[in-house]
C-alpha positions as CSV (number, residue, x, y, z in Angstrom):
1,X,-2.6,-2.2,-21.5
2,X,-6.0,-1.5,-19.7
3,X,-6.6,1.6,-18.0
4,X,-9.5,0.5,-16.1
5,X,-7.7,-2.8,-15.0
6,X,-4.2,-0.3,-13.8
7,X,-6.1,2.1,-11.7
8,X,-8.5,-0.8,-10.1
9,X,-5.5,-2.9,-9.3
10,X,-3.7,0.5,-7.7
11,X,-7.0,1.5,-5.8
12,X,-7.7,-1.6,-4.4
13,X,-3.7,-2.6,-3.3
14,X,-3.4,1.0,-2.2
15,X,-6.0,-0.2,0.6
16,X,-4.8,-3.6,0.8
17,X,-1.8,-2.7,1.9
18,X,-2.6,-0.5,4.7
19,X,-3.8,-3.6,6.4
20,X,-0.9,-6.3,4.4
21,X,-3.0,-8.1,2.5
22,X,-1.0,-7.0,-0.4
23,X,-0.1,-10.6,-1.8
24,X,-3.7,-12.2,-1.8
25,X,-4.9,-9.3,-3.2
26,X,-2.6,-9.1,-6.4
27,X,-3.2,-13.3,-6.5
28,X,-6.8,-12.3,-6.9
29,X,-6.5,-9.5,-9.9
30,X,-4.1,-11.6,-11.4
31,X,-6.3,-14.7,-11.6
32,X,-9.4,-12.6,-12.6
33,X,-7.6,-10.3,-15.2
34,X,-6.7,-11.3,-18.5
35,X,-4.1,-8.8,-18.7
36,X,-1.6,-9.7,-15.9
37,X,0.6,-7.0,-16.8
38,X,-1.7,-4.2,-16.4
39,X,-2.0,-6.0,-12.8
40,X,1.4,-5.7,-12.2
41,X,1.6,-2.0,-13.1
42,X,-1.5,-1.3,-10.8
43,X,-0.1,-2.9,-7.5
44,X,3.4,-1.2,-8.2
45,X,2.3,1.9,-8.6
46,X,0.5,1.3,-5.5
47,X,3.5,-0.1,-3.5
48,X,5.4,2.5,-4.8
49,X,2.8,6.0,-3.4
50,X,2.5,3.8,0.2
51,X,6.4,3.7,0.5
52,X,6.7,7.3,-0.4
53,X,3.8,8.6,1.6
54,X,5.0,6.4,4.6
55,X,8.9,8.2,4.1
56,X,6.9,11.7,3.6
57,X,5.3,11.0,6.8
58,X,7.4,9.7,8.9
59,X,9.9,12.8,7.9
60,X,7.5,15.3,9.0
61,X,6.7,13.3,12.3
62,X,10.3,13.3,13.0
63,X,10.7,16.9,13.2
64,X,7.5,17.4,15.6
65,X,7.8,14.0,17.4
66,X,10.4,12.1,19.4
67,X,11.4,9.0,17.5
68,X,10.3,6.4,20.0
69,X,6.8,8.4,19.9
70,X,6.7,7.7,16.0
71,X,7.9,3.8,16.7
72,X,5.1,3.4,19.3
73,X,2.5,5.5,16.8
74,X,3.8,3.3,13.6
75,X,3.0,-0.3,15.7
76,X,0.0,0.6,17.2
77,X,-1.3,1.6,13.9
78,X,0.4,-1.7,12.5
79,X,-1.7,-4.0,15.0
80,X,-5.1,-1.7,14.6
81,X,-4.7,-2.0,10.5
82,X,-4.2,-6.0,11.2
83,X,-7.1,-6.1,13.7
């Protein structure tokens, strides 16, 4: 496995994903890397730490925030991530 190649492909999804790119991005490591695995490890990793920072945070907002406040926040930042 390649280091280098596991933490670019988690740096770069990690971003990707906060605006859902997430697919043509992993189509693009994988076509440029010559260790497809490593790829896949990097963009798991990285789809794994956005799901459990989005459940961290949306546990903590729940306690402080009304739920339909947290809906309205979580699509407003949807449609200002896909602008």
């Amino acid at each position: 496995m390649d280091l280098k190649i596991i933490l670019t492909t988690f740096s770069f999804v990690f971003l990707a994903e906060l605006g859902d790119k997430t697919q043509l991005a992993i189509l693009s490591f994988a076509v440029k890397s010559k260790s497809p695995f490593s790829v896949f490890i990097g963009a798991g990793g990285a789809l794994l730490l956005t799901t459990v920072l989005a459940i961290v945070l949306g546990g903590v907002l729940l306690k402080f925030i009304p739920e339909s406040y947290v809906r309205y926040l979580s699509g407003g930042l949807f449609v200002l991530f896909g602008v």
